[in-house]
C-alpha positions in Angstrom: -44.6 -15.7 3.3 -43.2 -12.3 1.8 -40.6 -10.3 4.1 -41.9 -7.1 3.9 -44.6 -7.6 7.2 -43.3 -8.5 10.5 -46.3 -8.3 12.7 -49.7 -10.1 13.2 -53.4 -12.4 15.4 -56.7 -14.8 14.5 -60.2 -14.8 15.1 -63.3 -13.9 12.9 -64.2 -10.5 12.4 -67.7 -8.8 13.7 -70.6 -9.4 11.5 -70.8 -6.0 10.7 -67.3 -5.5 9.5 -67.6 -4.5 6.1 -70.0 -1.5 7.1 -68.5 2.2 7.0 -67.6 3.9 9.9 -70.1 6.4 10.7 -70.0 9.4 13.1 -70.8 9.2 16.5 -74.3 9.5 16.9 -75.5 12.3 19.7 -72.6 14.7 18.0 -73.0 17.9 19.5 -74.0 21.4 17.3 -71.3 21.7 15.1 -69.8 25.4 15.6 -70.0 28.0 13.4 -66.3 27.2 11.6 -67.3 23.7 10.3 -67.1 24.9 6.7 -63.1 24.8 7.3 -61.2 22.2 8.2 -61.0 22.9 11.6 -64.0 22.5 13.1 -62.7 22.5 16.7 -60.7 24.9 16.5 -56.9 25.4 17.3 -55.3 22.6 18.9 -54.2 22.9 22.9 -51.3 21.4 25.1 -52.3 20.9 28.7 -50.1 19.7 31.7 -50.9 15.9 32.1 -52.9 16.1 35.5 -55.3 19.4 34.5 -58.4 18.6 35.9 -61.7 20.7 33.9 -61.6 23.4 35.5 -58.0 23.9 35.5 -56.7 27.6 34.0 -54.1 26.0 31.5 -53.7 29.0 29.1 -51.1 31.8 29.6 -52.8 34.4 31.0 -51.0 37.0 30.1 -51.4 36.3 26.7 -54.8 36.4 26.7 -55.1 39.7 29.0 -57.6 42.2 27.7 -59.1 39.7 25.6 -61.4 38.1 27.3 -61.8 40.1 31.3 -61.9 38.1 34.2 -65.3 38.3 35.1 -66.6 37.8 31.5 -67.7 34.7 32.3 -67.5 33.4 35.5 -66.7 29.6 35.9 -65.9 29.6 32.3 -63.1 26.6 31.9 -60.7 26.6 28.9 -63.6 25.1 26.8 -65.6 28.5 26.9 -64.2 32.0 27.8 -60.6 31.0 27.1 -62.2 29.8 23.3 -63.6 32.8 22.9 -60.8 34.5 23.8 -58.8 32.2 21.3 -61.8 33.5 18.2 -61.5 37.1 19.4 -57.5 36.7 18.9 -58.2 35.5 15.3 -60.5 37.7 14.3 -58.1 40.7 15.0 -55.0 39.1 13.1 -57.9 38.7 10.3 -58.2 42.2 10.7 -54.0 43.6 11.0 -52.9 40.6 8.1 -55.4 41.3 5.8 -57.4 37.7 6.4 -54.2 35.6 6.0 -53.8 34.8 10.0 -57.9 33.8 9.6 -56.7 31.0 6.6 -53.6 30.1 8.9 -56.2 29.8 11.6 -58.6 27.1 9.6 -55.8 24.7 9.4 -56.1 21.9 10.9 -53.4 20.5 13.4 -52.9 16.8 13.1 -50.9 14.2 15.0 -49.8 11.6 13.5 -48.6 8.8 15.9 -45.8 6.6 14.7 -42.7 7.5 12.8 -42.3 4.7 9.9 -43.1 3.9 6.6 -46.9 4.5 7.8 -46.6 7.5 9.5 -44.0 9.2 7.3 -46.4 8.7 4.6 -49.1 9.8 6.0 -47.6 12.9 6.4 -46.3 13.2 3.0 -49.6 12.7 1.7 -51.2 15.1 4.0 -48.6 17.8 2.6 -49.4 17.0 -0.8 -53.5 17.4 -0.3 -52.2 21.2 0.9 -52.7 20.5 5.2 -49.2 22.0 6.8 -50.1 21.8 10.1 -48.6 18.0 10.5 -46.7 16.8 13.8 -45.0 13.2 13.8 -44.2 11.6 16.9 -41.8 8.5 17.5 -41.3 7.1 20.5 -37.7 6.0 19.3 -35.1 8.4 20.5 -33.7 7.9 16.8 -35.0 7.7 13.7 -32.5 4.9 13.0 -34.5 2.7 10.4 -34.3 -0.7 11.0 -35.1 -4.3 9.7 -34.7 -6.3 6.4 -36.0 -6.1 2.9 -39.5 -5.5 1.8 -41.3 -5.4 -1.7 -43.6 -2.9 -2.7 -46.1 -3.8 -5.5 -47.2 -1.4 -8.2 -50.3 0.2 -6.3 -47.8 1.8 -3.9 -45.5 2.5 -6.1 -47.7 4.2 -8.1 -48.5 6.7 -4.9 -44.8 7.0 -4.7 -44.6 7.8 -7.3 -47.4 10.6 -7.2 -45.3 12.2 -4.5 -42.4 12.7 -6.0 -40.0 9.9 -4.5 -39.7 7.1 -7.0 -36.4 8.2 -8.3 -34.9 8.6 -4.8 -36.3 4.8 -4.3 -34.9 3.4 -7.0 -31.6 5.2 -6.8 -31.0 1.6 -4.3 -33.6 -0.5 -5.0 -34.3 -3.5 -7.8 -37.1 -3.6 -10.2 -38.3 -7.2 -9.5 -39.6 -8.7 -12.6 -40.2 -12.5 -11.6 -41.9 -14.5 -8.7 -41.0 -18.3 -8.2 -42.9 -20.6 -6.3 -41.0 -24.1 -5.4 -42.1 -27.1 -4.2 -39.6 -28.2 -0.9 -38.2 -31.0 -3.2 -36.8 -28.5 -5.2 -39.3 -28.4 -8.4 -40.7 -25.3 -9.8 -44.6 -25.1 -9.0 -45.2 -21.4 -10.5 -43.8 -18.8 -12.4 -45.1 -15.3 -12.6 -43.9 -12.2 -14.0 -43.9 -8.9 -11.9 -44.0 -5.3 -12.4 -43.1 -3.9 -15.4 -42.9 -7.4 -17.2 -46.4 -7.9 -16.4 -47.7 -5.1 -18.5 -47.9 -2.4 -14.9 -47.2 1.2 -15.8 -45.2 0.5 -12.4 -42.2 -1.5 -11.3 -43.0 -4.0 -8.0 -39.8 -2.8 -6.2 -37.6 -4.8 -3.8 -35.8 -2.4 -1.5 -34.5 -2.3 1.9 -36.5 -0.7 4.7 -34.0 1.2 6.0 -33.8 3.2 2.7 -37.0 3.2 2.1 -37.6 4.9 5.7 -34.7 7.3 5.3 -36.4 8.5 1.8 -39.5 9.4 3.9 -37.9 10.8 6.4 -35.8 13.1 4.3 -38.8 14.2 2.2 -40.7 14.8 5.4 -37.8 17.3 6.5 -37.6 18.9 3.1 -40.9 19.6 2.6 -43.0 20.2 5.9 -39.5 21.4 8.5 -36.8 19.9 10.0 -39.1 19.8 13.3 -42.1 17.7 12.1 -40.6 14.7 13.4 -40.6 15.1 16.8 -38.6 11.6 18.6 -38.5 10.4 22.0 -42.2 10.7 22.5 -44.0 8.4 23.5 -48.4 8.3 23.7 -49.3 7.0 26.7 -53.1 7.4 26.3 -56.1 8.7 24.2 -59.3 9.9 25.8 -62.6 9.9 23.4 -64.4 12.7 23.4 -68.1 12.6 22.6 -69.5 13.7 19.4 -66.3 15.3 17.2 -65.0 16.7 19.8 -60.8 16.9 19.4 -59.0 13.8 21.2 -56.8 14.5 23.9 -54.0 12.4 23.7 -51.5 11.7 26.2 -47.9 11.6 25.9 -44.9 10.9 27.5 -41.1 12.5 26.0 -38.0 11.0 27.4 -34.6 12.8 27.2 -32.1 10.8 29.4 -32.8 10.7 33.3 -36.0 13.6 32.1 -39.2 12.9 31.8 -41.9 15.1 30.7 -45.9 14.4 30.9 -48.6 16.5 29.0 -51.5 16.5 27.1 -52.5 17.4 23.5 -55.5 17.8 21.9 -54.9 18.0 17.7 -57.8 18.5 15.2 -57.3 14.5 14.0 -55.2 12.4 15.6 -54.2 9.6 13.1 -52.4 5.9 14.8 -50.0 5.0 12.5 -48.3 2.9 15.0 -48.0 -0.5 14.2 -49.3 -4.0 15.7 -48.6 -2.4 19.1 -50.9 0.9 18.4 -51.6 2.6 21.4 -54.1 4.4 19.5 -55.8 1.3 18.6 -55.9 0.1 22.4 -57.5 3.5 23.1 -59.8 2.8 20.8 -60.4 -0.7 21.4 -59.3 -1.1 25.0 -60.6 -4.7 25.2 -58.7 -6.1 22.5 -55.6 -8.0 24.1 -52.3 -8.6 22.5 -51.8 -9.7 18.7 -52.3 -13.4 18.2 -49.9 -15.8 17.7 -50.3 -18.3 14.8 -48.2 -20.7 15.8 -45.1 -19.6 13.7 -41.3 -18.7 14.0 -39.7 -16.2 11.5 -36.3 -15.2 11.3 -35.0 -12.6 8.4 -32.2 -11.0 7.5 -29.8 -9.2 4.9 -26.5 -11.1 3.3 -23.9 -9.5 0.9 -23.6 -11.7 -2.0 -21.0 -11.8 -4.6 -23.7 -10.9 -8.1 -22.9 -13.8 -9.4 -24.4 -16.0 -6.6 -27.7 -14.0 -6.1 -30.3 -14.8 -8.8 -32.3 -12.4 -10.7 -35.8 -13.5 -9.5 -37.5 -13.5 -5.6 -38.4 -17.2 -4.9 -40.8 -18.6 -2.2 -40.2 -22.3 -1.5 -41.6 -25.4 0.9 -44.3 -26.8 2.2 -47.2 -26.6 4.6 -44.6 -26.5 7.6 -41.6 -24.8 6.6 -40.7 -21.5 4.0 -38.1 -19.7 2.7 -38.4 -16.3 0.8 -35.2 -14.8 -0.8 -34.4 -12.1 -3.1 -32.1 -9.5 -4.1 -32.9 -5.9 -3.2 -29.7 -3.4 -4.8 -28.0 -3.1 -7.7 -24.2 -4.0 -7.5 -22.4 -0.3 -7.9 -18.9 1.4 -7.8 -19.2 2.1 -3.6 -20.7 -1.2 -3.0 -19.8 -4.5 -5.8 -21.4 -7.1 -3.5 -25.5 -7.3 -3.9 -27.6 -7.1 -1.2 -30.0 -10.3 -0.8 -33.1 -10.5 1.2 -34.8 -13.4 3.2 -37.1 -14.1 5.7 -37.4 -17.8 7.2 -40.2 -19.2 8.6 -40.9 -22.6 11.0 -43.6 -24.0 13.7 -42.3 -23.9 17.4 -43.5 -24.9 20.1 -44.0 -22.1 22.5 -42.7 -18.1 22.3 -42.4 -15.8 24.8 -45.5 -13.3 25.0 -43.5 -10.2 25.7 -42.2 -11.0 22.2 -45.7 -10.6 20.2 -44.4 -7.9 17.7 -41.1 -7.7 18.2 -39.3 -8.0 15.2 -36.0 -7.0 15.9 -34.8 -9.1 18.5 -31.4 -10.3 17.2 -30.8 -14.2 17.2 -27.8 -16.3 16.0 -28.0 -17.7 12.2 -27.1 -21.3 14.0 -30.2 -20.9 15.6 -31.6 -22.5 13.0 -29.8 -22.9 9.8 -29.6 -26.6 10.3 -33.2 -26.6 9.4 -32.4 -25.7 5.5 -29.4 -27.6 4.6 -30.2 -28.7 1.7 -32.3 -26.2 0.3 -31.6 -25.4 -3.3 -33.9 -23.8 -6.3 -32.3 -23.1 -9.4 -29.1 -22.4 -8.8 -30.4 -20.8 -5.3 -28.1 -22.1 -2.1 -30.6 -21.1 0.9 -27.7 -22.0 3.2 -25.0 -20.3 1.4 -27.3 -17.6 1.3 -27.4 -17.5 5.5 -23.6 -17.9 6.1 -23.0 -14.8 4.4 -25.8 -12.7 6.5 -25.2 -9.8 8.7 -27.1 -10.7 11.4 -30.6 -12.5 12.0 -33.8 -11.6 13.6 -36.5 -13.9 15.1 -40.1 -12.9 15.9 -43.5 -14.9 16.1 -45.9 -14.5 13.5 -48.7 -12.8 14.6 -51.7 -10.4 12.9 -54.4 -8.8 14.3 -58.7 -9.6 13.8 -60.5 -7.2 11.6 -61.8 -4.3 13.3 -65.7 -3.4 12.7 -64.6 -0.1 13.4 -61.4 2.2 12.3 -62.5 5.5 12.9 -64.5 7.4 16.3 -65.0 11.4 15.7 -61.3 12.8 14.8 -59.1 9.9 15.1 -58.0 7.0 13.1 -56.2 4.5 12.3 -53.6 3.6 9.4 -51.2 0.7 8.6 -50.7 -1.9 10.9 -52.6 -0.4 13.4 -55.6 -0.6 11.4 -55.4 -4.0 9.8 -52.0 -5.6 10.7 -52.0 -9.1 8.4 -49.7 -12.0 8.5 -46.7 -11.6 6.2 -47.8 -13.9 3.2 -48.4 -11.5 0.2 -46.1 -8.6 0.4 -49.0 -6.3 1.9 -47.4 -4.7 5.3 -45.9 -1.5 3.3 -47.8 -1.5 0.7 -51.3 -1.3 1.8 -49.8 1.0 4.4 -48.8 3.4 1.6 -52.1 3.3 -0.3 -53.9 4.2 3.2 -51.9 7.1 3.7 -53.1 8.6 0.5 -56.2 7.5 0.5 -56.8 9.1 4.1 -54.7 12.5 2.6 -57.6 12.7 -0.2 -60.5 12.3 1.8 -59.7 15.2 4.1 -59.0 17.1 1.1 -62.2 15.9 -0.2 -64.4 16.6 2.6 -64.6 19.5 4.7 -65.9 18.0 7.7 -63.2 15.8 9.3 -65.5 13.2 11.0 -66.6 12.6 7.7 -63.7 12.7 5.7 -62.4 10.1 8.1 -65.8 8.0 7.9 -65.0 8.3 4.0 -61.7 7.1 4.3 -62.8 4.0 5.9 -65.9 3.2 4.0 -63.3 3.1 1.0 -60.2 1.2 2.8 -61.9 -0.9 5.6 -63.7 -3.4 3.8 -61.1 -4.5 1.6 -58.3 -4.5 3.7 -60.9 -6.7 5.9 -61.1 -9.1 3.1 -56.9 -9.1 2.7 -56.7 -10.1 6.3 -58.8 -12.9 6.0 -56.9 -13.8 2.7 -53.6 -13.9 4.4 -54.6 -15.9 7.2 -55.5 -18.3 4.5 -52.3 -18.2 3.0 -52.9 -15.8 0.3 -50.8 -16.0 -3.2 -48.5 -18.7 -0.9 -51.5 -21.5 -1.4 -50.2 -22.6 -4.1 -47.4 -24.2 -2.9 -49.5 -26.0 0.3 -51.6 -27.4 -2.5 -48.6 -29.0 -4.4 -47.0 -30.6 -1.2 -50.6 -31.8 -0.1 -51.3 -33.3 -3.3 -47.9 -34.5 -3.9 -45.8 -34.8 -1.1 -42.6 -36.3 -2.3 -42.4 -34.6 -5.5 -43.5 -34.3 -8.9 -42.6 -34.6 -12.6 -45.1 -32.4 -14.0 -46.6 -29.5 -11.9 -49.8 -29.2 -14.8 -50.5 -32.6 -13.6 -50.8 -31.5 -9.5 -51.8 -27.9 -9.8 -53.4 -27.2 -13.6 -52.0 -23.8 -14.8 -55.8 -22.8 -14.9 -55.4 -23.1 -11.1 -52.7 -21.3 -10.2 -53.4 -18.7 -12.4 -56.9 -18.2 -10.4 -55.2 -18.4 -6.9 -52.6 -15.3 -8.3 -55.8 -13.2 -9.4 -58.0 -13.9 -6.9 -55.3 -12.5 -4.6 -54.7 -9.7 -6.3 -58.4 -8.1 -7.0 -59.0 -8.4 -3.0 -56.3 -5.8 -2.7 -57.1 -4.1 -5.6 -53.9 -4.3 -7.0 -54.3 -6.4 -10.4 -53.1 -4.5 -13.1 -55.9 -3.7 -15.2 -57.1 -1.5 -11.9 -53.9 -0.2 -10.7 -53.1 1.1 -14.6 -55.7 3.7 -14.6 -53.6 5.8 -12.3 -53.9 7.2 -8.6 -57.7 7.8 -7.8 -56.1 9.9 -4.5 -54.5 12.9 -6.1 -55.4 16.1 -5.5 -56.3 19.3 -7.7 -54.0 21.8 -7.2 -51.5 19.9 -5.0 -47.9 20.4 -5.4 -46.3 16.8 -3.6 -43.0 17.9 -3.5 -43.0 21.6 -2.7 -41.7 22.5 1.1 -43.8 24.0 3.5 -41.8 27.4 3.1 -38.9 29.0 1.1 -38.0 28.2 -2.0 -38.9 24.7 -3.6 -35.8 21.8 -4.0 -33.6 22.1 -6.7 -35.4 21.1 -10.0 -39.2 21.3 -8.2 -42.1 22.5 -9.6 -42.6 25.6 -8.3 -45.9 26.2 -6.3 -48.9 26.9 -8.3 -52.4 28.5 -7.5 -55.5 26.2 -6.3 -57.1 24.7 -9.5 -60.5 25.9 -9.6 -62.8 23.7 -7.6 -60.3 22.5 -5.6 -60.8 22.0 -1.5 -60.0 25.6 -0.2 -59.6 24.4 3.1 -55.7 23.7 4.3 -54.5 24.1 1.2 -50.8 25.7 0.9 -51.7 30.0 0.7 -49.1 32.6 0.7 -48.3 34.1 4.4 -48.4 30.1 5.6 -46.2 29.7 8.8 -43.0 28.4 8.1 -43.8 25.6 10.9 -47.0 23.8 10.9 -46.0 21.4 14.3 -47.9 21.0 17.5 -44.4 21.5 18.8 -41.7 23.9 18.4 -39.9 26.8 20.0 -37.3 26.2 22.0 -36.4 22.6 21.5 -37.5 19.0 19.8 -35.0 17.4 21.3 -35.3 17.9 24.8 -38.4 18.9 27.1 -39.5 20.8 28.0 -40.0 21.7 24.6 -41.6 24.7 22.6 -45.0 24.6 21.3 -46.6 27.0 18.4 -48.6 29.5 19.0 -51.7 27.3 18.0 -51.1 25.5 21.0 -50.7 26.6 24.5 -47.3 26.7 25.6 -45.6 24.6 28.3 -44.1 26.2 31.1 -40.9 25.5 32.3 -41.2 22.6 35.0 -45.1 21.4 35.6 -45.6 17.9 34.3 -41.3 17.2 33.7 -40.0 14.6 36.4 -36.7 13.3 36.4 -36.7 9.8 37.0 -35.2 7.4 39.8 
């Protein structure tokens, strides 16, 4: 059990699981912009209760555009998206062909605000699409949780995008992997990262900094009002054929409540074990699964000198313990910050509690339960006495889905293929979607399709991870030396032949593709052209690459062009904090009251 993944369920997946998404079949005619990367069009914002027939643009906007009896009983859909083309085609006209461009970008909505979502945005900015709108339904962006590892495939895209020196400015190469039996004998040794012949490190680092490097780079690079908190999605309606999703949402500021309706170019779940794009997609599902475990986690300050240089995972086939340091001792802080994540049967759990993973517990809840535990020099208890604070949640995943993607939405992360925590795969695999999902809507002008790529890629394998961690992934090893020798050993080679344990650590890795032999021949997900750490306007950050010119061949559509609005949100104007908020002129703008309760 690795502490990086918080958030899990069990059953077998469909038989036709490892087939790619394809389109929805009866699509309608595609219109005549398909070519771009918009083929719907600009996105809309409607109040939450407009019924079809409902007038929800402002009128006055569009007056002289499109006359009132041009086409009578024409609905937002028709005369009011002509009137929308007719718009377009005379900025073409005044700007020289730079408001058409602007006007090919697609919007996209990107539901969740962590390491997912922020990713996913990043990604998207460095494939060239500007037009990128984060909601959280946290009224912060307060990052919160333990430790997590990253292994070298993520690392890797990181790295692409510019971040792996912010990373690693608080973070701890980890170069060594310990598996112990409970009696306290070694069972396996591995080496990690960079010591393992990677071109990348496998990094150790605490989520909160992790987050707040995402978060910052987001700001940088795409506006301070990407990240849009407080909002919450509330429901996704499918449209037929690739029709844009209108999404739902609800944004709270204090006593206010405010109700409306989007309708982005791609609308991309990115959040978590709870989606609620994922239910919209799958409304039959249920909750996540429990699997009969108990883990609590947390962060202690250690004195360097009492925190060993290597991650260990130790115990048996009832009981685990992962620890491991995660900073650098440094000038502002000399203690070391040491990771771990504890993990027990129970007997029952509350249901409302199914992935929560911050529900803060006392460390006397359960310390008892590892006196005793030592590896190496490695005091699990003393370890727990000096912690900050615990947190208990069940263990729980979720089945493989046969399906990811339906017409412009999708799903990344957790919300696509949330997986029990045994093999360090939450973030990571979470990172490598991101990109990979960034590269095939650069790759493909069609966005049904580049989505239907994406999965085809990603799907099956992260199908075949689930199913791997449900099986106790890397962590087998040590089930197999407790089963076969229970009360101990003198000689591991004699319980678990290296031969053995050296299959069970490859095997592991090839499902995820992240052995080293694949991850060394670089990122297969960048883009020509792309500049990752370039803002979406003004000058780039101190020391940045400044932006360059499309390479020849490279997708035309979305990509970064001179004249590129300054904002590319679904929201701004007036404010992000509070509603009713501003929206840009893609989108139609809210009016002051309709749809904005305040609440009993």
């Amino acid at each position: 059990m690795t502490p990086d993944h918080t958030t899990q369920d069990a059953t077998p997946a469909t038989p036709d699981d490892t087939a790619p998404a394809a389109p929805d079949a009866a699509a309608p005619d595609a219109p005549d912009d398909t070519a771009g990367a918009n083929p719907g069009g600009a996105a809309r914002a409607t109040p939450d209760d407009a019924t079809p027939d409902d007038d929800v643009l402002d009128d006055a906007a569009l007056d002289g555009v499109v006359p009132g009896d041009a086409a009578p009983g024409a609905t937002c859909g028709t005369a009011r998206e002509a009137a929308r083309a007719t718009c377009a085609r005379q900025e073409a006209a005044e700007c020289g062909g730079a408001a058409a461009a602007r006007s090919l970008e697609p919007d996209i909505l990107v539901v969740g605000g962590g390491i997912a979502g922020l990713t996913t945005a990043l990604a998207l900015h460095a494939a060239g699409f500007v037009r990128v709108t984060v909601v959280e339904a946290a009224t912060g962006t307060r990052p919160a949780g333990a430790g997590l590892n990253l292994m070298p495939d993520a690392v890797r895209e990181l790295d692409a995008l510019g971040l792996l020196d912010r990373l690693e400015a608080d973070a701890v190469r980890t170069g060594e992997l310990r598996y112990y039996h409970r009696c306290g004998a070694l069972v396996a040794r591995e080496e990690r990262g960079l010591r393992a012949g990677y071109r990348w490190p496998q990094l150790s680092v605490h989520r909160a900094h992790l987050q707040r490097v995402l978060a910052d780079a987001v700001r940088e690079r795409l506006g301070e009002g990407t990240l849009v908190t407080g909002v919450r999605v509330t429901g996704v309606d499918r449209q037929p054929g690739d029709a844009r999703p209108r999404v739902r949402i609800e944004h709270r500021s204090g006593a206010v409540r405010s109700l409306s309706c989007l309708e982005p170019d791609l609308l991309i779940g990115a959040d978590g074990v709870r989606s609620a794009v994922r239910s919209a997609l799958h409304p039959d599902e249920g909750e996540p699964s429990w699997n009969g475990m108990l883990v609590w986690r947390g962060v202690s300050r250690m004195d360097p000198r009492r925190a060993a240089p290597f991650m260990l995972v130790a115990g048996d086939d009832r009981q685990k313990a992962v620890v491991h340091p995660m900073t650098e001792p440094s000038p502002h802080r000399p203690e070391v910050l040491v990771n771990w994540a504890l993990a027990m049967p129970a007997d029952a759990v509350d249901e409302r509690f199914l992935g929560d993973w911050d529900r803060p517990v006392p460390v006397g809840r359960f310390l008892g339960h590892y006196e005793g535990w030592e590896f190496d020099g490695v005091s699990v208890p003393e370890v727990l006495r000096a912690a900050d604070g615990a947190y208990e949640y069940p263990m729980v995943d979720r089945d493989p889905l046969a399906r990811w993607s339906h017409g412009r939405t999708t799903l990344v992360g957790d919300a696509a293929h949330a997986m029990c925590p045994v093999g360090s795969d939450g973030a990571t695999q979470a990172v490598v979607d991101a990109r990979a999902l960034a590269h095939a809507l650069a790759v493909h002008p069609d966005p049904v399709e580049a989505l239907a790529a994406y999965e085809a890629e990603r799907r099956p394998a992260m199908t075949e991870l689930q199913r791997a961690d449900r099986g106790l992934g890397p962590e087998a090893v040590i089930h197999l030396a407790h089963e076969r020798a229970p009360g101990g050993f003198t000689d591991i080679d004699d319980v678990v032949p290296p031969e053995e344990r050296r299959a069970i650590a490859a095997r592991y890795a090839a499902t995820g593709a992240s052995d080293r032999e694949t991850v060394n021949q670089g990122s297969p997900y960048d883009v020509p052209g792309a500049v990752p750490g370039a803002p979406a306007a003004g000058p780039p950050p101190h020391g940045a690459p400044a932006p360059s010119a499309p390479a020849p061949g490279a997708p035309a559509h979305g990509l970064l062009a001179p004249g590129s609005p300054t904002r590319g949100s679904l929201f701004h104007g007036t404010s992000r904090d509070t509603p009713p908020y501003g929206v840009s002129a893609r989108a139609t703008p809210f009016h002051d009251t309709p749809g904005t309760r305040v609440l009993p």
